[in-house]
NUNU-988120 format. One record per residue (C-alpha): x, y, z. Coordinates in steps of 0.25 Angstrom, whole numbers, plus 5000, padded with zeros to 4 digits. Layout:
BEGIN
    px    py    pz
     X     Y     Z
...
***
This chain:
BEGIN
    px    py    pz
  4374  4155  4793
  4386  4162  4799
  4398  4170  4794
  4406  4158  4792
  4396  4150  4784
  4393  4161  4774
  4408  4163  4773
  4409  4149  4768
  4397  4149  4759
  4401  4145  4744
  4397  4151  4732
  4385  4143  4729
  4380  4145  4744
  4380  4159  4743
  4373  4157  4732
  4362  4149  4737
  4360  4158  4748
  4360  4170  4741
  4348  4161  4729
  4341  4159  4745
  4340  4171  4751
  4348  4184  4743
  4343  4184  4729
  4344  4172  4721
  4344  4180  4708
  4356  4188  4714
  4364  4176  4713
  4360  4173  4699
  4363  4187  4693
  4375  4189  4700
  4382  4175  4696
  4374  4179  4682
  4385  4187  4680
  4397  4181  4685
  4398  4184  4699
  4394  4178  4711
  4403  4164  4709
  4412  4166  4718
  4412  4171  4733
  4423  4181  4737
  4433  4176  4749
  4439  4190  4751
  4441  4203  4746
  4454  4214  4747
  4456  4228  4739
  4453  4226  4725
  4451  4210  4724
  4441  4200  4728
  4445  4187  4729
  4436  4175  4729
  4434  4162  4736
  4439  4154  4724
  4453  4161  4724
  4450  4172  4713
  4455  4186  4715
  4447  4196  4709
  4451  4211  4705
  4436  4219  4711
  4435  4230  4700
  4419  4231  4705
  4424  4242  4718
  4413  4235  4725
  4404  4243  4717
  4409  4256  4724
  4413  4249  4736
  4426  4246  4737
  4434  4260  4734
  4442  4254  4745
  4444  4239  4739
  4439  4228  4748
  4441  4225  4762
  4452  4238  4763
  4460  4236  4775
  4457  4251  4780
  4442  4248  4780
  4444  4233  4787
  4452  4240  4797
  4443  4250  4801
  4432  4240  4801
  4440  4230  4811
  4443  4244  4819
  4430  4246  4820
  4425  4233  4824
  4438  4230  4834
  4433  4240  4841
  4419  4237  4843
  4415  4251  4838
  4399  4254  4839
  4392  4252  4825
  4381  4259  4825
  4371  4268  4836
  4365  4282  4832
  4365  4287  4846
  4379  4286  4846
  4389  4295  4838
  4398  4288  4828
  4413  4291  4828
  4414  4285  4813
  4400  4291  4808
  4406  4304  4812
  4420  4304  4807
  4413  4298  4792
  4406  4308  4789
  4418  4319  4792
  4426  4309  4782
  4413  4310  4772
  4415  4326  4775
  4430  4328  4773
  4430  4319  4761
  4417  4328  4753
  4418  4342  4749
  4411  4354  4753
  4401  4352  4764
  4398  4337  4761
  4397  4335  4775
  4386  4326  4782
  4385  4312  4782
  4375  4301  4781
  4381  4286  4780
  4371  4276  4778
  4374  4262  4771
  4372  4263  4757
  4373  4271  4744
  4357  4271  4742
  4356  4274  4757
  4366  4286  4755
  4358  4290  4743
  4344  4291  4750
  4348  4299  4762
  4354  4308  4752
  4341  4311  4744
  4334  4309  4759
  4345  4322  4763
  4340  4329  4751
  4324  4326  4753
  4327  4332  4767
  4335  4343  4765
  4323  4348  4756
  4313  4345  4766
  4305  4336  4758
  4300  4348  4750
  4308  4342  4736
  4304  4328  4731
  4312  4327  4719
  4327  4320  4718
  4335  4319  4706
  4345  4308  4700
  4351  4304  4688
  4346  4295  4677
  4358  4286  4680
  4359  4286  4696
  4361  4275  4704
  4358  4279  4719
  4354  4264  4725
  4344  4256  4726
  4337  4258  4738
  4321  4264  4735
  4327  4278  4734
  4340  4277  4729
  4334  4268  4719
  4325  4278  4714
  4335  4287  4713
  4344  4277  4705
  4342  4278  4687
  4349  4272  4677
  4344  4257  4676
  4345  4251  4689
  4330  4253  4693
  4323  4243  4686
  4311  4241  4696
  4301  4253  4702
  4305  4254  4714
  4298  4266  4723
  4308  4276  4727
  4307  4290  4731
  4300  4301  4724
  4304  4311  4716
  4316  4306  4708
  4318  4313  4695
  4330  4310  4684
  4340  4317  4678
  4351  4314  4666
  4366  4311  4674
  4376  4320  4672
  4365  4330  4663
  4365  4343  4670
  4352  4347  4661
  4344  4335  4666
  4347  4339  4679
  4343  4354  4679
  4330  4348  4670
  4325  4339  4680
  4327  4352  4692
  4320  4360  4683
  4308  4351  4683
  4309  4347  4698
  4307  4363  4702
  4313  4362  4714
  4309  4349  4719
  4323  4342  4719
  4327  4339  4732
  4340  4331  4727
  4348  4327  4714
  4356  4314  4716
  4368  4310  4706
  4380  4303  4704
  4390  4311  4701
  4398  4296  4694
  4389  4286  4692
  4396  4274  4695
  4383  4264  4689
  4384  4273  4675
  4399  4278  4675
  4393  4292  4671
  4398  4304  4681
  4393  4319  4680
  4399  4330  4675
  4406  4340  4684
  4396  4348  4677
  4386  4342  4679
  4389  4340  4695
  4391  4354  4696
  4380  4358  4689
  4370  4348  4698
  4377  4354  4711
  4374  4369  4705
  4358  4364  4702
  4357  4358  4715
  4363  4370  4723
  4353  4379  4716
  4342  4372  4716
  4343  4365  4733
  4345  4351  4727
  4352  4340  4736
  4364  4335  4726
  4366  4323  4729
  4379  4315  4725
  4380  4299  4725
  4394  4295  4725
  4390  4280  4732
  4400  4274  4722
  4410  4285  4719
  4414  4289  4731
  4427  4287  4739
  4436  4290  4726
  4431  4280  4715
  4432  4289  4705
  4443  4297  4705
  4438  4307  4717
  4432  4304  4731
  4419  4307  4726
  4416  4309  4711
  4410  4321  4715
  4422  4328  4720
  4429  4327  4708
  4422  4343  4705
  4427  4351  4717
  4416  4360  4723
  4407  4351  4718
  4399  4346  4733
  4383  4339  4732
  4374  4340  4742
  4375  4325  4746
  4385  4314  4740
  4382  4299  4743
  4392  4289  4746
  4394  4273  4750
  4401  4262  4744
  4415  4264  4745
  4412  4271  4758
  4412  4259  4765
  4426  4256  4761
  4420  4241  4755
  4414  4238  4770
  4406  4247  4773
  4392  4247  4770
  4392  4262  4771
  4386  4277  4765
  4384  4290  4766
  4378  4304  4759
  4386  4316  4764
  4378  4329  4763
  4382  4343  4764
  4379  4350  4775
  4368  4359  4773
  4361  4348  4766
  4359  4340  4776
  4360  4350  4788
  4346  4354  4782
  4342  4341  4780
  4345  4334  4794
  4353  4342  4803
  4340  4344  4814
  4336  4337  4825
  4324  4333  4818
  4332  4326  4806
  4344  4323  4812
  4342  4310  4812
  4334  4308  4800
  4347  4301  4792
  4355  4293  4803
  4344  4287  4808
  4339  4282  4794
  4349  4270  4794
  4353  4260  4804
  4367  4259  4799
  4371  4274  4796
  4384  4277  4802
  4386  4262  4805
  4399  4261  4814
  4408  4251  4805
  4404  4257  4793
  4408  4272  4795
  4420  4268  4801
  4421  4259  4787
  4418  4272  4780
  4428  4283  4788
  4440  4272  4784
  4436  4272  4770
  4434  4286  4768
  4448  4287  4776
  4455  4278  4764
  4447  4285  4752
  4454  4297  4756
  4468  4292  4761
  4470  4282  4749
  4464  4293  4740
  4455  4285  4734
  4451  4294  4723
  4465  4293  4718
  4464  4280  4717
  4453  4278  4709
  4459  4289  4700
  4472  4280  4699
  4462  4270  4693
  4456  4277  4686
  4471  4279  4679
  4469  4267  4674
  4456  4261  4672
  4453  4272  4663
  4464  4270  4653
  4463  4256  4654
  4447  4256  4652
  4448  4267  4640
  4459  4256  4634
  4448  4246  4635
  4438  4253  4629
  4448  4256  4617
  4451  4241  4616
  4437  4238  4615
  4428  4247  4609
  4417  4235  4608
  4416  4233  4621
  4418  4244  4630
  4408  4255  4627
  4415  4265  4637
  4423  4267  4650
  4419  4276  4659
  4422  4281  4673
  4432  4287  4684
  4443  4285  4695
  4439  4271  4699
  4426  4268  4692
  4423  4265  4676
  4411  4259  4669
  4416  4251  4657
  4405  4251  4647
  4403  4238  4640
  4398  4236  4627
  4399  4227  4614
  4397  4212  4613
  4391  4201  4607
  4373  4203  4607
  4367  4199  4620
  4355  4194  4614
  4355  4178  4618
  4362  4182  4632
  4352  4192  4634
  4339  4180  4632
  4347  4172  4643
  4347  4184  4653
  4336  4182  4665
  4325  4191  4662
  4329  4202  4671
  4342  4204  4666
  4339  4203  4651
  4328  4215  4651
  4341  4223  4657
  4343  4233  4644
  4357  4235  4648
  4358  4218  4649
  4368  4219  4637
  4377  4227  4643
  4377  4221  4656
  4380  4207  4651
  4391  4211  4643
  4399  4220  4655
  4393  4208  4663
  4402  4197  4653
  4416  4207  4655
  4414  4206  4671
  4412  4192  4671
  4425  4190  4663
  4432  4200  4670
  4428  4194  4682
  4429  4179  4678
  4442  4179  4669
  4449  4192  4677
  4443  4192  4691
  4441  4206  4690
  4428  4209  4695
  4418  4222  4688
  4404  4223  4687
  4393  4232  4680
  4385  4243  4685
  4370  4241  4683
  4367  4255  4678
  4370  4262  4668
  4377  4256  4654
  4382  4245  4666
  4396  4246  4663
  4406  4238  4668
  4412  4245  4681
  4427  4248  4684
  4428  4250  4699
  4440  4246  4707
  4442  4247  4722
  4450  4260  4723
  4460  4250  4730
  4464  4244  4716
  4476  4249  4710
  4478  4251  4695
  4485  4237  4695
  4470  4231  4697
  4465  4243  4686
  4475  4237  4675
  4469  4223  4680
  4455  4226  4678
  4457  4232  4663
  4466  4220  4659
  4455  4211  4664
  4445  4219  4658
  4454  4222  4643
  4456  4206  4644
  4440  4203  4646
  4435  4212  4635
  4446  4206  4625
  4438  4193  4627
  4427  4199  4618
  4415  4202  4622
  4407  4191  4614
  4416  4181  4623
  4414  4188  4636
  4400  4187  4633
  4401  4173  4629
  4409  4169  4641
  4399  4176  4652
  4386  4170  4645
  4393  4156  4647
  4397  4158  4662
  4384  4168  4666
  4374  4169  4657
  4371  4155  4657
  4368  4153  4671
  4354  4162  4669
***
């Protein structure tokens, strides 16, 4: 089958290959819950528009992805430039012009000495050369890592192990060594080192956690970097989804001046929406200790094919370029200016149905609560799903996506962690003309009741399991 032919495959065509030889259940969930009907035909800035004529407003932000919209003329441009040029994409023997000039851009943009680079392909992969870094810099001699109750770090073995809250529901085997602590709960922290005595080699934490829309304290951040410092721990940083000016500040983290970890971890917007692309940026004397010998020199850029891919750092310089020059923190605060309002209103209109509203700059959780009892729609779940305990909570923010979606075409979704709220989470391309949009659709969609959007997404989805 060749490019054309998939690009003229119908719904039910992808459908079937997808039952043949993806994950059949995959199809089942998914168009479950109202999705998956319709194929796109293309997609620009804050809208996706679909091969049956429908334009829809994206307020998902690709999950993190797309800070800079979809297809952004800067990062197709730079792409083209690339490939117009027949640059080189990948060779380790060779020195990379674009490897070299990202991780200056990654240097300039962090404060104090944030200043060397690793870029493999995904967040989880970020995340486990940082604990790697860590493990190393202590020479093996520590064998305990710390995260929070709530993390979510991936789902590779490793950064599966290190993710909490409710997304590990099979035993998977991880690495060893992996202790807990309460987020944002200074105590728990300092409790936990006290036990370890001296065998932490790294603490890993969100300082926003976009699957739980909880952040940490200033206090608490400080205090972690104070405990760190005095007891040789790697702090480690993952901003994989809050980088790049979602909420409010290029990082969260740097929203507290002085404030540095020993390693942050980014990916997502990264890649301005093309690029499949990541990276944790160490200080210096971390990783000089760790890597910066002729023994280990090569120890990381050797451990993925694709580190330092050509296209893709070129990708990354261009939207690291237009995250500073569009100020891109600005923008997410500007729409922050009105979603917050405008999601406080809400809440106010309905106290039934919207347990609370939380977030910043460009990213709120809407937490859904209320309705009608679940217990008939429950019995009709497949196994799986109905043994979920937060099932109730999930079908009902489920039922106000699928009528945003369906009778508004703004298109949400629900985190899996957590109180699984419904996500507010804009391109930072969006303008506050497509904020007003969004919480007209969504003051229209809870007006209906909840009893009839219930109603209304049992008919359309619930019946098909």
């Amino acid at each position: 089958m060749g490019l054309r032919e998939a690009e003229e495959l119908d719904v039910e065509e992808v459908h079937e290959l997808y039952r043949a030889y993806i994950n059949k259940n995959q199809v089942r969930l998914m168009t479950s819950f109202g999705f998956g009907r319709e194929l796109v035909d293309h997609a620009e800035g804050a809208y996706v528009y679909t091969r049956d004529g429908r334009k829809v407003l994206d307020f998902t932000g690709g999950v993190g992805v797309l800070n800079h919209g979809h297809n952004h003329p800067r990062i197709l441009a730079a792409r083209r430039r690339f490939q117009e040029q027949r640059r080189m994409e990948v060779h380790k023997t060779y020195f990379s012009p674009y490897l070299a000039a990202l991780g200056h851009n990654l240097a300039a943009v962090l404060p104090g000495d944030l200043n060397r680079s690793f870029l493999p392909n995904s967040g989880a992969e970020a995340v486990e050369g940082a604990v790697k870094l860590a493990y190393k810099y202590h020479g093996g001699r520590r064998r305990q890592i710390l995260r929070a109750d709530n993390s979510f770090h991936g789902k590779l073995l490793g950064s599966g192990g290190l993710t909490g809250g409710t997304q590990n529901h099979f035993a998977f085997p991880t690495i060893p060594g992996i202790r807990t602590f309460d987020y944002d709960d200074l105590d728990s922290v300092r409790k936990v080192v006290a036990e370890a005595r001296g065998d932490v080699y790294a603490l890993l934490v969100e300082p926003f956690s976009a699957s739980t829309m909880r952040w940490c304290s200033e206090e608490f951040l400080r205090g972690v970097r104070e405990l760190c410092t005095a007891e040789d721990i790697v702090l480690i940083f993952d901003e994989i989804y809050t980088g790049w000016g979602k909420t409010g500040s290029m990082f969260y983290f740097m929203r507290h001046e002085g404030l540095v970890p020993d390693v942050v971890t980014t990916s997502k917007s990264f890649g301005g929406g093309k690029s499949s692309i990541s990276a944790y940026i160490a200080r210096e004397p971390i990783f000089r200790k760790a890597y910066d010998n002729m023994t280990d020199a090569m120890m990381q850029s050797t451990s993925t094919t694709y580190y330092g891919f050509g296209e893709e750092t070129a990708t990354a310089i261009e939207a690291v370029c237009i995250a500073v020059e569009d100020d891109y923190p600005a923008r997410a605060r500007a729409l922050e200016a009105v979603l917050r309002p405008g999601l406080e209103r809400i809440k106010k209109t309905y106290p039934d149905l919207v347990a609370d509203v939380r977030g910043a700059g460009a990213l709120f959780g809407v937490f859904l609560a209320g309705g009608p009892k679940l217990l008939d729609l429950v019995g009709k779940l497949p196994a799986g799903l109905a043994k979920d305990p937060l099932i109730r909570t999930k079908v009902i923010t489920a039922a106000v996506i699928h009528t945003l979606y369906r009778k508004h075409d703004v298109y949400t979704y629900n985190t899996l962690n957590g109180r699984s709220p419904l996500v507010v989470s804009p391109p930072l391309v969006a303008g506050p003309e497509e904020a007003e949009r969004f919480l007209d659709a969504l003051d229209a969609t809870l007006g209906e009741g909840m009893t009839r959007l219930l109603g209304r997404f049992v008919r359309e989805r619930v019946a098909s399991w």
